[in-house]
C-alpha positions as semicolon CSV with decimal commas, in nm:
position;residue;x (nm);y (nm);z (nm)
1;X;-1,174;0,973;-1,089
2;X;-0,815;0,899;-0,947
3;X;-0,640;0,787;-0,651
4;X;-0,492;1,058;-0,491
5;X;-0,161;0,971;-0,268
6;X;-0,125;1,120;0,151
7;X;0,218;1,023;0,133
8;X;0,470;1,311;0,232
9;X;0,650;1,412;-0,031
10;X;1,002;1,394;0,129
11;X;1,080;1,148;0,360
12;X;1,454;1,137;0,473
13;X;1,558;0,697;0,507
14;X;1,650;0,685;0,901
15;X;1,964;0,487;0,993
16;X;1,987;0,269;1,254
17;X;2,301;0,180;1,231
18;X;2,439;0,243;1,619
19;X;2,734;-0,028;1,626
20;X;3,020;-0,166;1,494
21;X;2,837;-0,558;1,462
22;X;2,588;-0,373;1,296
23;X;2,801;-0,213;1,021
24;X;2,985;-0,543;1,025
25;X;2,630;-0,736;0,907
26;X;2,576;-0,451;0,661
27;X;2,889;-0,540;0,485
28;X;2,842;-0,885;0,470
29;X;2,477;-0,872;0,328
30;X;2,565;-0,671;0,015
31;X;2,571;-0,950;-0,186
32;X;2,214;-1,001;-0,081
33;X;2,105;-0,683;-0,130
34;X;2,202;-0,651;-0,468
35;X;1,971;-0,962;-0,587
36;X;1,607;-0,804;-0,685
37;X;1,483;-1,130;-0,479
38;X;1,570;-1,040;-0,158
39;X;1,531;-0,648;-0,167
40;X;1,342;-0,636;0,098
41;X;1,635;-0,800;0,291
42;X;1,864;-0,563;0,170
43;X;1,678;-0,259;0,274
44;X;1,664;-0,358;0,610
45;X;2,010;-0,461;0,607
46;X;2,062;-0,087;0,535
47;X;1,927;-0,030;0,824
48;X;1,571;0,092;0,639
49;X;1,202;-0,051;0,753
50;X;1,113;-0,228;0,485
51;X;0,817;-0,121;0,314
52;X;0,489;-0,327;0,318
53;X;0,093;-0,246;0,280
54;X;-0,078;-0,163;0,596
55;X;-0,279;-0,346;0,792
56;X;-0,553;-0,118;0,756
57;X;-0,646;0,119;0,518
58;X;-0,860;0,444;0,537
59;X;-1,133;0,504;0,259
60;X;-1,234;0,857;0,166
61;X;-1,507;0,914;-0,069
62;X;-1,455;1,262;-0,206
63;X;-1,661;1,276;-0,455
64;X;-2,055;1,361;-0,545
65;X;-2,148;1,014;-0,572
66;X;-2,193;0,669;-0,321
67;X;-1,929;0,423;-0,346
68;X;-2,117;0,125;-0,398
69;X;-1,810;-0,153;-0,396
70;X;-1,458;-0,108;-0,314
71;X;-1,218;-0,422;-0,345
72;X;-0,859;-0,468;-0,312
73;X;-0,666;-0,787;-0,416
74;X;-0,286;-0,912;-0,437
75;X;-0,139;-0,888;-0,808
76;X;-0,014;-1,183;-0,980
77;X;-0,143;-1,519;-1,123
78;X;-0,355;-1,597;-0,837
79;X;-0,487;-1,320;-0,701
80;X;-0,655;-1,308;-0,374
81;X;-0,898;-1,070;-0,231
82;X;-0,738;-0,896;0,051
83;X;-1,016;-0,625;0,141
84;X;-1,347;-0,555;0,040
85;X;-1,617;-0,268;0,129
86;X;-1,891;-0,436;0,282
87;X;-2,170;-0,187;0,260
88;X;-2,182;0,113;0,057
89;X;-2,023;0,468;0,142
90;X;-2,175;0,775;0,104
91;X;-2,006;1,111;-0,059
92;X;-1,779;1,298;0,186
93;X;-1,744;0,983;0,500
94;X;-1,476;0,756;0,551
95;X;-1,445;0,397;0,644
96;X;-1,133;0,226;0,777
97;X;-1,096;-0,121;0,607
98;X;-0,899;-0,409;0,722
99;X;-0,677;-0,612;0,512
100;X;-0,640;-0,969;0,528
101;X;-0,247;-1,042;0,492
102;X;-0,157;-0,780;0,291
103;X;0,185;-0,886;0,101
104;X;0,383;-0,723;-0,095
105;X;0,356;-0,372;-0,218
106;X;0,143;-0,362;-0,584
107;X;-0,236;-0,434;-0,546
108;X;-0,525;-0,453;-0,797
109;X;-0,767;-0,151;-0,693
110;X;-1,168;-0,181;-0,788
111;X;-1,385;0,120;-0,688
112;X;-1,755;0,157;-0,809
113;X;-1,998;0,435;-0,792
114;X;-2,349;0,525;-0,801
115;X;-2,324;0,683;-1,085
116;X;-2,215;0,370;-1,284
117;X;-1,825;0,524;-1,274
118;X;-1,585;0,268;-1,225
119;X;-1,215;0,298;-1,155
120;X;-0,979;-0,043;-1,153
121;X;-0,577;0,062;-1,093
122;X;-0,416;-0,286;-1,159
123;X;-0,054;-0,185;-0,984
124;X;-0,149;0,042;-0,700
125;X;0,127;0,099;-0,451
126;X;-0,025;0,082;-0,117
127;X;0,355;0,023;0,081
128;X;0,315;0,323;0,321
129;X;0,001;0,395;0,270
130;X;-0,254;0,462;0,521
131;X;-0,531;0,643;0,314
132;X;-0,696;0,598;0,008
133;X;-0,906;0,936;-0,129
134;X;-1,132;0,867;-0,423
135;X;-1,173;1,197;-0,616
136;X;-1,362;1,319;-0,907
């Protein structure tokens, strides 16, 4: 079974850079930008979105069998459950699942079938994300 990706496969950055003041700030946050702790910041500085997990999430079960559980949790040393299937989902339907304060982009992934398959991903990148297809 694996995760299988919607995201387009090229997606041009889109600049929002429209004034001077603007360009100005850019310059000035470079030094900020170029820290891995404040990324993020420097991403939108360059006049990117920065990317996050969604707010929701939609679930396709692809394959032959039910998924039975489905949870996804933050990464880290305390990990905390951010979404979780609530009743199982039969092959071929969909289910849209809200997450509870997504943050950052890496997530621990648990899916569970029927069949007594399961499939953990421990660094899923859900940062753009809107659907999740389960696959055989």
């Amino acid at each position: 079974m694996r995760l299988v990706s919607t995201k387009p496969v090229s997606q041009k950055p889109v600049c929002f850079m429209r004034s001077r003041r603007v360009a100005a700030g850019l310059a000035a946050s470079l030094a900020i930008a170029a820290s891995p702790l404040f990324g993020a910041a420097g991403a939108q500085a360059q006049g990117r979105p920065a990317a996050r997990a969604p707010a929701e999430l939609t679930i396709v079960n692809a394959r032959t069998a039910t998924l039975t559980a489905f949870e996804i949790a933050t990464t880290g040393d305390q990990p905390r459950l951010v979404g979780k299937l609530t009743k199982p989902l039969a092959p071929g339907k969909s289910v849209k699942l809200k997450l509870n304060r997504p943050t950052g982009c890496s997530f621990f992934v648990l899916a569970r079938f029927d069949d007594e398959t399961d499939n953990d991903s421990e660094s899923a990148n859900l940062c753009g994300e809107k659907q999740i297809r389960l696959t055989d």
